[in-house]
GULO-950062 format. One record per residue: residue in three letters; x, y, z of N, C-alpha, C in turn. Coordinates in Angstrom, 3 decimals, padded with zeros to 6 digits. Layout:
N
> ALA  X  Y  Z  X  Y  Z  X  Y  Z
...
***
This chain:
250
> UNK  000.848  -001.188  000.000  000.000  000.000  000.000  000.883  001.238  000.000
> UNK  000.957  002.033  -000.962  001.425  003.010  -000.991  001.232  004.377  000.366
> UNK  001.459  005.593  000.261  001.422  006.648  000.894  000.657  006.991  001.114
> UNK  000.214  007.562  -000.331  -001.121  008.394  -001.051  -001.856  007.383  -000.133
> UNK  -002.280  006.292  -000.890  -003.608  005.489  000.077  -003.447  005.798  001.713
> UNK  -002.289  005.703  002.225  -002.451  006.178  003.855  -003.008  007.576  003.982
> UNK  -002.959  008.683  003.499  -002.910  009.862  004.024  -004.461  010.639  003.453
> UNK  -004.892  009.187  002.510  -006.299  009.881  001.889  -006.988  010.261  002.542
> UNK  -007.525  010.246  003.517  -008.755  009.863  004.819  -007.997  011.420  005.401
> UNK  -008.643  012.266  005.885  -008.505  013.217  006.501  -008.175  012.897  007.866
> UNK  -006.842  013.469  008.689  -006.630  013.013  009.514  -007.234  013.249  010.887
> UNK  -007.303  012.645  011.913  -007.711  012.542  013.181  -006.799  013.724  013.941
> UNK  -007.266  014.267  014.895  -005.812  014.541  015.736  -006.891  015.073  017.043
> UNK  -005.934  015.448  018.004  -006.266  016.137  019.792  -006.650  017.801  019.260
> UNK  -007.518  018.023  019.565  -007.422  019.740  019.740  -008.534  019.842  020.644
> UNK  -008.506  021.500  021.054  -009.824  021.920  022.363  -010.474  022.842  021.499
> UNK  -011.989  022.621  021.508  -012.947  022.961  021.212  -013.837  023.181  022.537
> UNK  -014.410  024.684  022.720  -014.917  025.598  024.226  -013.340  024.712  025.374
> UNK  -014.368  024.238  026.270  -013.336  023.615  027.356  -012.718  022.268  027.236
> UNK  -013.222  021.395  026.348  -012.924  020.263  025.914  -011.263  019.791  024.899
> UNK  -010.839  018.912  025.428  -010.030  018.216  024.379  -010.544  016.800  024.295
> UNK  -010.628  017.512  022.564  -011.267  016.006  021.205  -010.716  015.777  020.502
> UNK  -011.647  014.857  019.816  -010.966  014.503  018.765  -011.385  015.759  017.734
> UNK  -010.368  016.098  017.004  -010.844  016.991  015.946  -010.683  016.464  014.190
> UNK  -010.948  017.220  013.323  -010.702  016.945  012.143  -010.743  018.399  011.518
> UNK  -009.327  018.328  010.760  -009.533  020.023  009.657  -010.298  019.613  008.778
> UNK  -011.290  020.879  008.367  -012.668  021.099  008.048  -011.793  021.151  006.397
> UNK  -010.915  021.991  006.112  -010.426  021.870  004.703  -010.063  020.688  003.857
> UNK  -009.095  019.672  005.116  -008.699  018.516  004.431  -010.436  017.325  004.239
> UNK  -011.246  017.889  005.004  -012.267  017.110  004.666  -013.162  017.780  003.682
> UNK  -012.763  018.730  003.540  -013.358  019.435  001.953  -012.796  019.005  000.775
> UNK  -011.574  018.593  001.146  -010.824  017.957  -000.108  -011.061  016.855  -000.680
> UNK  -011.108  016.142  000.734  -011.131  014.095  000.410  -012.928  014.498  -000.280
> UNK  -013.595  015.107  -000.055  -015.112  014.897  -000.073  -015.125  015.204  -001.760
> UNK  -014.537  016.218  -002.589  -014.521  016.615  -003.810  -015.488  017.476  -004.230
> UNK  -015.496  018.446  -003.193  -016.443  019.327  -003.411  -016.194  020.471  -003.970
> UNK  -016.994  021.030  -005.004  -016.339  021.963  -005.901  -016.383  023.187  -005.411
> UNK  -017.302  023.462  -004.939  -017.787  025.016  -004.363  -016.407  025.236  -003.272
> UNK  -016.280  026.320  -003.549  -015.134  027.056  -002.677  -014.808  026.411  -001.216
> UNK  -014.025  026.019  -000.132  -013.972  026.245  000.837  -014.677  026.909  001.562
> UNK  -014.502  027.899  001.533  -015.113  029.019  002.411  -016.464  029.390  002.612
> UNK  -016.875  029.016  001.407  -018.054  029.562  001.220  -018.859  027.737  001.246
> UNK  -018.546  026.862  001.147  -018.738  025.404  001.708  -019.106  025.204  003.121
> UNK  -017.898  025.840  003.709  -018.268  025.645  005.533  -019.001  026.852  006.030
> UNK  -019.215  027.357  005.340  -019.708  028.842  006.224  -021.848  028.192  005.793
> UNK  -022.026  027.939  004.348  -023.041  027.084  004.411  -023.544  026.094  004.984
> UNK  -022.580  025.627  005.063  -023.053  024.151  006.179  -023.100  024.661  007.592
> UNK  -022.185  025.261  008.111  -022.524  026.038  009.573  -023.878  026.346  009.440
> UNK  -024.352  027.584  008.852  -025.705  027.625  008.627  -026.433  027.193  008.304
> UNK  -026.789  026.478  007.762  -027.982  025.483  007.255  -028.105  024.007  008.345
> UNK  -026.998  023.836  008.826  -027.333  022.858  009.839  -027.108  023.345  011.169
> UNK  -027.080  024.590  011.463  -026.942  025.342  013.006  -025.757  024.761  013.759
> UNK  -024.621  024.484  012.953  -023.346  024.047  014.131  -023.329  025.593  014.697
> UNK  -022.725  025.182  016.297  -022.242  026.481  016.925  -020.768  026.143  017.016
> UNK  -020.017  027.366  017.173  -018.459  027.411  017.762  -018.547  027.117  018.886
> UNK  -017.417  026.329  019.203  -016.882  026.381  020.667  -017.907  025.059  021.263
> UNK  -018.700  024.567  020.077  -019.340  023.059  020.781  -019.153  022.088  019.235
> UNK  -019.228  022.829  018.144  -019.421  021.075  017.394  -018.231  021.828  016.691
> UNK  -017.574  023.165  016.067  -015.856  023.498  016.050  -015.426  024.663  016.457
> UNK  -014.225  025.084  016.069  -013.192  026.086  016.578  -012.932  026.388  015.499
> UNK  -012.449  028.081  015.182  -012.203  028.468  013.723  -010.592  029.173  014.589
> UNK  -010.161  029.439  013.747  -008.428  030.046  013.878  -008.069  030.315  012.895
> UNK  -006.986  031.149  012.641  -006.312  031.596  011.210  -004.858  030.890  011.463
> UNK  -004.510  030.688  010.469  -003.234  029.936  009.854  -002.658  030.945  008.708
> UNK  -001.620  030.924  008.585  -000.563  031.377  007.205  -000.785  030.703  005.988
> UNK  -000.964  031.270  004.972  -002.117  030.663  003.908  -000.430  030.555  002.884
> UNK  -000.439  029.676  001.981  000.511  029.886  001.220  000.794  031.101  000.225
> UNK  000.191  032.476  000.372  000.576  033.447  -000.275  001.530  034.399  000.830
> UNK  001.082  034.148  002.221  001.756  034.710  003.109  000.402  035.499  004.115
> UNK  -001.154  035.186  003.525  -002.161  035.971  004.064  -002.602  034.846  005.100
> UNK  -003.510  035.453  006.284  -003.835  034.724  007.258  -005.214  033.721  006.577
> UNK  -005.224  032.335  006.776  -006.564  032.014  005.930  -007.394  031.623  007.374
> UNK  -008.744  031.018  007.270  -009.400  030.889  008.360  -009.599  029.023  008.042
> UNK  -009.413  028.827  009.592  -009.658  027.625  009.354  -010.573  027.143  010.243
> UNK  -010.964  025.592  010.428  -011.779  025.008  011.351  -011.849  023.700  011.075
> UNK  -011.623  023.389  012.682  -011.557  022.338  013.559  -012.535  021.793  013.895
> UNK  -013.374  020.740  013.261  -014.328  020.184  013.659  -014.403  018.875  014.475
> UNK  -015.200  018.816  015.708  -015.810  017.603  016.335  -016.096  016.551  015.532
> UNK  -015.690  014.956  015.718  -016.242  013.993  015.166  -017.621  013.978  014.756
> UNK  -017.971  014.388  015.514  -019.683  014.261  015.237  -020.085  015.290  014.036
> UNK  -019.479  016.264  014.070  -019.985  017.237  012.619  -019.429  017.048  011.613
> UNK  -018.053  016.401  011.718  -017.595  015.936  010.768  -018.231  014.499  009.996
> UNK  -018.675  013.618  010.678  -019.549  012.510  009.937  -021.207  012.982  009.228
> UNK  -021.213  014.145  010.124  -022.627  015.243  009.493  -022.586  015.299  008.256
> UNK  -021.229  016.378  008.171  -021.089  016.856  006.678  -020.471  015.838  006.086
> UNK  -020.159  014.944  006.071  -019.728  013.657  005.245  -020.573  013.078  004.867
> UNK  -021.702  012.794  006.127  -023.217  011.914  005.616  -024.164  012.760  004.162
> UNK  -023.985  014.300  004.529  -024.988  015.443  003.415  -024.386  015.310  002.193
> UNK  -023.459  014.828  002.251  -022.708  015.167  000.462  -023.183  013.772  -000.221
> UNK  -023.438  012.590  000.449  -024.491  011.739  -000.258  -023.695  011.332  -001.649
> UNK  -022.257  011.051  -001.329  -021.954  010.272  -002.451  -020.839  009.176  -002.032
> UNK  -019.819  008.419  -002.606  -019.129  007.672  -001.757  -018.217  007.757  -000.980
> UNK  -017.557  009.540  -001.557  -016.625  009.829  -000.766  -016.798  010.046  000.554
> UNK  -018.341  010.506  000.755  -019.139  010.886  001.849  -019.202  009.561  002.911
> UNK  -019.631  008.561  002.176  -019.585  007.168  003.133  -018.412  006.809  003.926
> UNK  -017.385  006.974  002.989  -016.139  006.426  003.324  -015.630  006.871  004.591
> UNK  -015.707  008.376  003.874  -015.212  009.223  005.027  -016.120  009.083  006.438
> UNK  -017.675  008.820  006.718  -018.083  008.985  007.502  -017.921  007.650  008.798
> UNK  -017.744  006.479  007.750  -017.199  004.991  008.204  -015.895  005.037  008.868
> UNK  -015.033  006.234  008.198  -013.663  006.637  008.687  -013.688  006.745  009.796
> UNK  -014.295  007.548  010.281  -014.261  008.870  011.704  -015.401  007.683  012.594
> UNK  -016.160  007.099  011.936  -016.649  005.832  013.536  -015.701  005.150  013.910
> UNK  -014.691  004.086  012.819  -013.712  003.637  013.385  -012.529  004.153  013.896
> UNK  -012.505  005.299  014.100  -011.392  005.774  014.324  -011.718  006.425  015.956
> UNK  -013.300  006.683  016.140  -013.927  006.713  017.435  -014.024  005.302  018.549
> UNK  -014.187  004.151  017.533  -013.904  002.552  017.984  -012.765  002.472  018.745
> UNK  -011.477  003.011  017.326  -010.589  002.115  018.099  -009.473  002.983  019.652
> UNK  -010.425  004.087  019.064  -009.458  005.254  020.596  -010.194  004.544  021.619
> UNK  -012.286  004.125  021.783  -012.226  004.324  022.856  -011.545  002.919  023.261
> UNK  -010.997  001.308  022.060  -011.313  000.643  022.804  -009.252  000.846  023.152
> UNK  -008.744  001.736  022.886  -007.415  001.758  023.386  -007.616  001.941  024.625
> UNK  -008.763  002.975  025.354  -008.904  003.245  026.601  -008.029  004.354  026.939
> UNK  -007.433  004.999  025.996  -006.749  006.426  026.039  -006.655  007.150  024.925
> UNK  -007.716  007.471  024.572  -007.892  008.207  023.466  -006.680  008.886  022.546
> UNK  -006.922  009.829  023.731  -005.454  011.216  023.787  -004.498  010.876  023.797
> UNK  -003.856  009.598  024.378  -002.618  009.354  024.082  -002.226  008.399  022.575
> UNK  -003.339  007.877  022.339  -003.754  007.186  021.187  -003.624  008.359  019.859
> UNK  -004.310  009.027  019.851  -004.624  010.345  018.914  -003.213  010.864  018.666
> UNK  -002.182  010.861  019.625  -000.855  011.755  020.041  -000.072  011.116  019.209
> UNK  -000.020  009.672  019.013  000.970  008.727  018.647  001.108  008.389  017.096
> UNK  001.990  008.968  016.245  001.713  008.987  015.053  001.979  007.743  014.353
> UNK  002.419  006.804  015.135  002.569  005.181  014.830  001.328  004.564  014.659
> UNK  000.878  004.773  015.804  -000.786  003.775  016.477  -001.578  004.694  015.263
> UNK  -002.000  005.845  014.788  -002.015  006.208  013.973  -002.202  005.251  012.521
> UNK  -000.740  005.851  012.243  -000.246  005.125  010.666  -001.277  003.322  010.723
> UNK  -000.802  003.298  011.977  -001.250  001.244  011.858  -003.259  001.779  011.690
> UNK  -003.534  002.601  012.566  -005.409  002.429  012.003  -005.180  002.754  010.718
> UNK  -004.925  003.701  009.895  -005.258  004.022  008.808  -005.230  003.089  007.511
> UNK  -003.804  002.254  008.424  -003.304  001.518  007.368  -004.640  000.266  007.573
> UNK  -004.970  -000.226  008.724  -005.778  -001.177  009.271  -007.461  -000.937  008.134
> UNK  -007.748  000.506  008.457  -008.941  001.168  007.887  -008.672  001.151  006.695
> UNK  -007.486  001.404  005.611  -007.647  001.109  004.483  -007.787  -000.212  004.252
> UNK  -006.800  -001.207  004.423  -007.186  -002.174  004.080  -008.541  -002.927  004.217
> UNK  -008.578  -002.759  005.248  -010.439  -003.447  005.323  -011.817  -002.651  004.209
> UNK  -011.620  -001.180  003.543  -012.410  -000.977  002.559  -012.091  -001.773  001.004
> UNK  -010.563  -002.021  001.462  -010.295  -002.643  -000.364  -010.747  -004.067  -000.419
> UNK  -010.754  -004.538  001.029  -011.147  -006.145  001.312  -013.019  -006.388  001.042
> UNK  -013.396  -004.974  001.794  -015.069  -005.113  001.448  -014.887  -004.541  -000.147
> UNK  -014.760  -003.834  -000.712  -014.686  -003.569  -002.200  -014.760  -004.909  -002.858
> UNK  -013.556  -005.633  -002.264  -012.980  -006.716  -003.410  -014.469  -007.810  -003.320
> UNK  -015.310  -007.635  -002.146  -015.891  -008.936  -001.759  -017.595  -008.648  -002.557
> UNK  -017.913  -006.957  -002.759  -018.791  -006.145  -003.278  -018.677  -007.263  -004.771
> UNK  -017.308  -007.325  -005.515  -017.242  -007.073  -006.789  -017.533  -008.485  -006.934
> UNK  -017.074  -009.169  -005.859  -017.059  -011.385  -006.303  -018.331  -011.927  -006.413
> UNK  -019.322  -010.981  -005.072  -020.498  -010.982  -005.137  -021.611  -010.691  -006.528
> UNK  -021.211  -009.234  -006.986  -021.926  -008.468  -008.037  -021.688  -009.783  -008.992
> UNK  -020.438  -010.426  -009.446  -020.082  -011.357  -010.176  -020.738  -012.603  -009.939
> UNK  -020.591  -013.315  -009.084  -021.628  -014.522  -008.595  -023.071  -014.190  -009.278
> UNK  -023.400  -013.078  -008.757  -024.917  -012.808  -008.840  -025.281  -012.701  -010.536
> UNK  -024.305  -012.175  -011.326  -024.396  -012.198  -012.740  -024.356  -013.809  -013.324
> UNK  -023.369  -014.209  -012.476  -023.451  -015.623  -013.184  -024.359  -016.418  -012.668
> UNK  -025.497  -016.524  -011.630  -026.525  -017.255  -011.096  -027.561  -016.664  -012.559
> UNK  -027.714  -015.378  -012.766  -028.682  -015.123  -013.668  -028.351  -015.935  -014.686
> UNK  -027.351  -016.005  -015.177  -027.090  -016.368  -016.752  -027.216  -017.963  -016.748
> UNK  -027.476  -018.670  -015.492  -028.277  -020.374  -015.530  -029.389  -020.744  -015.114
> UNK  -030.093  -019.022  -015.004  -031.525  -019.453  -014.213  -032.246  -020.102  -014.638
> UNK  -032.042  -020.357  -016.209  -033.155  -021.080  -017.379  -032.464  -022.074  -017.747
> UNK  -031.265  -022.464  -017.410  -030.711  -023.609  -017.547  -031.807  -025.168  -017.232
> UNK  -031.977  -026.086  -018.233  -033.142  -027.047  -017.630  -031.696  -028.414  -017.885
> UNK  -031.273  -029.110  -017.345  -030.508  -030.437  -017.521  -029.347  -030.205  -018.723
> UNK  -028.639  -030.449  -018.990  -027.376  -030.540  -019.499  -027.444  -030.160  -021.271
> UNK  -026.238  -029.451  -021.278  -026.613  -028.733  -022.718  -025.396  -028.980  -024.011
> UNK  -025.876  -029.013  -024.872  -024.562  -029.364  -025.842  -023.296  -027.654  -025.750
> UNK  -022.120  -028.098  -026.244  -021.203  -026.867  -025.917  -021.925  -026.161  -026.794
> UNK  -022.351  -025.942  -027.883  -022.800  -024.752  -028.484  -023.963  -024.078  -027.738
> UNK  -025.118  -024.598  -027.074  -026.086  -024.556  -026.096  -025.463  -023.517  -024.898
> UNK  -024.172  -024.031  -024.395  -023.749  -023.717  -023.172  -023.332  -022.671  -024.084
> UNK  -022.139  -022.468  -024.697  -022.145  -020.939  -025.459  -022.848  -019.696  -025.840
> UNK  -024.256  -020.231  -026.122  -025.108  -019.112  -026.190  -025.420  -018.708  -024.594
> UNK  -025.829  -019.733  -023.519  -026.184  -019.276  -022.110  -025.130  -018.696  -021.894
> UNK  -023.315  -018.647  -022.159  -022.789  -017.664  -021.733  -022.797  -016.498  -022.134
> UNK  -022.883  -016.620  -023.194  -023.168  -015.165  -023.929  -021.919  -014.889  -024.848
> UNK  -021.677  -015.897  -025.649  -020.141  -016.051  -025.976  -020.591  -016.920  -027.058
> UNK  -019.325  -016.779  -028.156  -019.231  -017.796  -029.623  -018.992  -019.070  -028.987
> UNK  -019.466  -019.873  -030.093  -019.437  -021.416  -029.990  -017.652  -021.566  -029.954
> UNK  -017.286  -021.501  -030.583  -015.840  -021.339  -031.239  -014.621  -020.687  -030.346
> UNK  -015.221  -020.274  -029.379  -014.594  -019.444  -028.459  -014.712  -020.251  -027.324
> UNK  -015.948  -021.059  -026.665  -015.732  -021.796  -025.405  -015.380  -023.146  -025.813
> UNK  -015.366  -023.593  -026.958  -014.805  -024.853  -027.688  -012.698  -024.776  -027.353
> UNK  -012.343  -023.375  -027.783  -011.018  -023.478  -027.497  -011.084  -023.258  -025.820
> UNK  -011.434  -022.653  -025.356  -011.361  -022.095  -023.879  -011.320  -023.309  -023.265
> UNK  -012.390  -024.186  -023.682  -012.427  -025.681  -022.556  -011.505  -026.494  -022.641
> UNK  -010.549  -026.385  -024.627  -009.401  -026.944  -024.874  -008.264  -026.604  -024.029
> UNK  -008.444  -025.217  -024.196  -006.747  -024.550  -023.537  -006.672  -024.942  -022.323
> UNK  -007.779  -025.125  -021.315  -008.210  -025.132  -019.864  -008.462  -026.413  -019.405
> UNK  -007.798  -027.340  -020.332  -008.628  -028.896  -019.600  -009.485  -029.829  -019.242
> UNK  -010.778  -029.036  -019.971  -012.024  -029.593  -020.165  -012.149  -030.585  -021.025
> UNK  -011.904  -030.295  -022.625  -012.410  -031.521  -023.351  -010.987  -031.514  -024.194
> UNK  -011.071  -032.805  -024.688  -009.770  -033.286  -025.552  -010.351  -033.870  -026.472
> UNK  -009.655  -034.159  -027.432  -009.832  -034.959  -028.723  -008.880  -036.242  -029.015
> UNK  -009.236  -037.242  -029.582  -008.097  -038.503  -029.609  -007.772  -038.129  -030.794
> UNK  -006.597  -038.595  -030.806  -006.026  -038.813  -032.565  -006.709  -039.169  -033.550
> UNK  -006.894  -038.799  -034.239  -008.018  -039.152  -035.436  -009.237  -039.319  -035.233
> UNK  -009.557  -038.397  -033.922  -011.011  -038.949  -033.189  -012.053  -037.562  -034.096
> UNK  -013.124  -038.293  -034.480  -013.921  -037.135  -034.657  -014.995  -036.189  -034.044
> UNK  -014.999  -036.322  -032.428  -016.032  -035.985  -031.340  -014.676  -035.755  -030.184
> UNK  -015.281  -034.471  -029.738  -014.658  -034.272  -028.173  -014.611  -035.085  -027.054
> UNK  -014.009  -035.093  -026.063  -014.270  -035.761  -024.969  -014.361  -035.346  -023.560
> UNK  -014.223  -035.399  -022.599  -014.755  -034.741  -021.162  -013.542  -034.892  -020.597
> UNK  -012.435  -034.253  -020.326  -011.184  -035.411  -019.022  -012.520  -035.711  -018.040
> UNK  -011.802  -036.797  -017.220  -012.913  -037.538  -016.605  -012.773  -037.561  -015.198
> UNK  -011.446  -035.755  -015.029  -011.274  -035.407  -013.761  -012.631  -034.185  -013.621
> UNK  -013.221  -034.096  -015.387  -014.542  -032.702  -015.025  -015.457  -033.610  -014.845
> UNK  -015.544  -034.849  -015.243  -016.948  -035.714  -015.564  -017.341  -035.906  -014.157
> UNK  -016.009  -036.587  -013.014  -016.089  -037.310  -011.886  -016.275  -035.930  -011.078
> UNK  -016.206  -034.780  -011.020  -016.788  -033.612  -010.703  -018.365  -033.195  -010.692
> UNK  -018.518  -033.614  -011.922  -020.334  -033.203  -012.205  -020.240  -032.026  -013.067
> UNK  -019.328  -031.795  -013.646  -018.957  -030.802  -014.357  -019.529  -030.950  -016.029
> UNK  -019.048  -031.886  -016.508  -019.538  -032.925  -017.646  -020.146  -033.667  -017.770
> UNK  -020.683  -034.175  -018.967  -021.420  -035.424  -018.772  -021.133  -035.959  -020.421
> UNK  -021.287  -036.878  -020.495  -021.323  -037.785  -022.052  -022.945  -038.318  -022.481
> UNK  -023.222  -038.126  -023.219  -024.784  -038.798  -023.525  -024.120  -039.933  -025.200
> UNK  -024.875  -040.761  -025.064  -024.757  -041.419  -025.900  -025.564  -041.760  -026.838
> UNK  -025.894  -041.683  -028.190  -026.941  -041.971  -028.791  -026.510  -042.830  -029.945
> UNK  -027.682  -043.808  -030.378  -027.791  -044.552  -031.270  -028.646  -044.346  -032.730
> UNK  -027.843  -044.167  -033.881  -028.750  -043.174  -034.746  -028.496  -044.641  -036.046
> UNK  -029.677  -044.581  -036.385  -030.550  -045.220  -037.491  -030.166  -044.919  -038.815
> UNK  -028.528  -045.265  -039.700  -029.002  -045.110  -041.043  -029.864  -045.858  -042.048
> UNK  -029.746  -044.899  -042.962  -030.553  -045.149  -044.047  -030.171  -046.796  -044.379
> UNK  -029.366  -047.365  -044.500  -029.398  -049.126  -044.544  -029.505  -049.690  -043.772
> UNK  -030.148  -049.332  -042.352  -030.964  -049.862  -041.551  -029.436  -050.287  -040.481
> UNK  -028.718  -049.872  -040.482  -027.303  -050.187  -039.466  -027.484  -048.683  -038.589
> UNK  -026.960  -049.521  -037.350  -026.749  -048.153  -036.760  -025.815  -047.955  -036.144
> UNK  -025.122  -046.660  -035.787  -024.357  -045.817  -035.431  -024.386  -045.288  -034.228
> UNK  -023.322  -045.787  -033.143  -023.479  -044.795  -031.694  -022.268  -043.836  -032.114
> UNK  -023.110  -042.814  -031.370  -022.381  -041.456  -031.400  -022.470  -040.934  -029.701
> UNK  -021.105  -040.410  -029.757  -020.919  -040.022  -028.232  -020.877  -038.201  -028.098
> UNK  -021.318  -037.871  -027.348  -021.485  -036.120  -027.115  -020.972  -035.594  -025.902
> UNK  -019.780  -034.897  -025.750  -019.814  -033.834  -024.273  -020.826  -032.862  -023.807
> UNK  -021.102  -033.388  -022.655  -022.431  -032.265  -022.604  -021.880  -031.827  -021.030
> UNK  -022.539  -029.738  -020.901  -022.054  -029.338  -019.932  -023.052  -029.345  -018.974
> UNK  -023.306  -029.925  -017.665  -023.927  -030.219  -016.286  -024.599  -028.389  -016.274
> UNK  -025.879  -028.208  -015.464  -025.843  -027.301  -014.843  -024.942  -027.018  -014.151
> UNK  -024.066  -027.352  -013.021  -023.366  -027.523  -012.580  -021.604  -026.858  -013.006
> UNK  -021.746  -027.685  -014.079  -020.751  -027.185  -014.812  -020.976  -025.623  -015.959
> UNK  -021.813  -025.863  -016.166  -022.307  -023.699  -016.435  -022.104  -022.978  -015.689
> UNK  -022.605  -022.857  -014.309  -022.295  -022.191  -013.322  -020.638  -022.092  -012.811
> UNK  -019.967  -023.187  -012.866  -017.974  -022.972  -012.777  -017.736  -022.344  -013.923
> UNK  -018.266  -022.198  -015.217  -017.720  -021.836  -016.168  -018.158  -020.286  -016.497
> UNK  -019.374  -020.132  -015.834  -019.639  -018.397  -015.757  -019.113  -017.897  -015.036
> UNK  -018.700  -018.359  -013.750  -017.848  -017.464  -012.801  -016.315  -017.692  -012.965
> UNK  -016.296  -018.747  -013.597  -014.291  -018.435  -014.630  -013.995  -017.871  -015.404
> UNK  -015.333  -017.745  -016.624  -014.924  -017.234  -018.315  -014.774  -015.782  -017.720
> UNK  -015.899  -014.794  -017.233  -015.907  -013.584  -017.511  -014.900  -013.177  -016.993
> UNK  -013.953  -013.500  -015.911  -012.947  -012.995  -015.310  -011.502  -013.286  -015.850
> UNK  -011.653  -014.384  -016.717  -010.671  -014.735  -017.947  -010.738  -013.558  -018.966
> UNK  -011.616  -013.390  -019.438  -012.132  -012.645  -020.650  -011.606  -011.390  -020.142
> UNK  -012.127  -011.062  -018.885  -011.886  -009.590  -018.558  -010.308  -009.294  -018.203
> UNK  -009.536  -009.933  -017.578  -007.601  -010.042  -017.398  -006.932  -010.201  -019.171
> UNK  -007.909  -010.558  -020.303  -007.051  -010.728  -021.537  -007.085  -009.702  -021.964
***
């Protein structure tokens, strides 16, 4: 994990707001992470008003040295107004950030010293780093899901076992295309001079495959067994949640 990813999240720190020392958060760096276009200034001075924060209970304003050399105004907001205005902006940066500032209320109180917790720019680095990782872990689990759920649709009409061209259209894919895919991948083989596919019989003994066999009637009254790979419900469903994520890495 890089830097950048540590330092995204607007940071935590100790400051006094009226008689209190809190937790605070600068009101600018959470104007930033949020991506809000409207000015600074004219951002917090709206939200003060429209949601009635007072000074000296939900923040503290102060001037700082602005990078031209002019005094700029700033503010120090309480956890609690800070997940406010994170919750109103109603988009994801808004979530993130507001999920931020609970766990970061979690894990001071369950240090049992907030303030000395808040102070320590180690214990620090390790939540942030802790808090990032656990959004890329729910992200990653969002996307396996969204994926599962695409590939349950695409066998809902699946009725008993289908020839590969059959199974090709339910994926949504050329015949010609899951014919090599099952080649390259270990599914079906061909014998030497054989003229029909075959199943390895490490997919068959799976439930993955199946063989049907039929006996066909020529015209001089002799007949002909013919053997077919056919793909299992079973085996549609491993092969929708493999192909698209194949397809999508090529």
């Amino acid at each position: 994990m890089t830097e950048t990813n540590v330092i995204a999240f607007p940071l935590v720190a100790v400051g006094q707001i009226g008689d209190d020392t809190v937790q605070t958060v600068n009101a600018r760096d959470l104007h930033a992470f949020l991506g809000i276009s409207t000015a600074f200034k004219d951002w917090i001075a709206r939200r003060v008003s429209d949601y009635g924060f007072q000074e000296g209970r939900d923040f503290c304003s102060f001037l700082s040295e602005s990078q031209g050399g002019r005094p700029a105004k700033e503010y120090a907001l309480t956890i609690d107004m800070a997940k406010e205005l994170s919750m109103v902006e109603r988009n994801e940066q808004g979530k993130r950030a507001r999920l931020y500032f609970i766990e970061m209320e979690r894990r001071a109180k369950a240090a049992g010293d907030p303030i000395h917790l808040l102070n320590d720019p180690a214990a620090m680095r390790g939540l942030l780093l802790t808090y990032s990782e656990k959004v890329i872990a729910l992200e990653a689990q969002v996307s396996d899901l969204s994926e599962k759920g695409e590939a349950l649709d695409r066998i809902a009409t699946a009725d008993g076992s289908l020839n590969i061209t059959e199974a090709a259209k339910a994926l949504q894919m050329r015949p010609k295309d899951l014919f090599g895919w099952l080649r390259a991948n270990g599914w079906i083989y061909r014998r030497a001079g054989g003229s029909h596919d075959l199943g390895y019989q490490s997919k068959t003994t799976a439930g993955l495959l199946e063989h049907k066999v039929t006996t066909v009637l020529r015209a001089d009254g002799t007949e002909k067994i013919t053997e077919q790979v056919r793909v299992t419900p079973k085996g549609l469903a491993r092969l929708s949640a493999l192909i698209k994520p194949a397809i999508s890495a090529a």
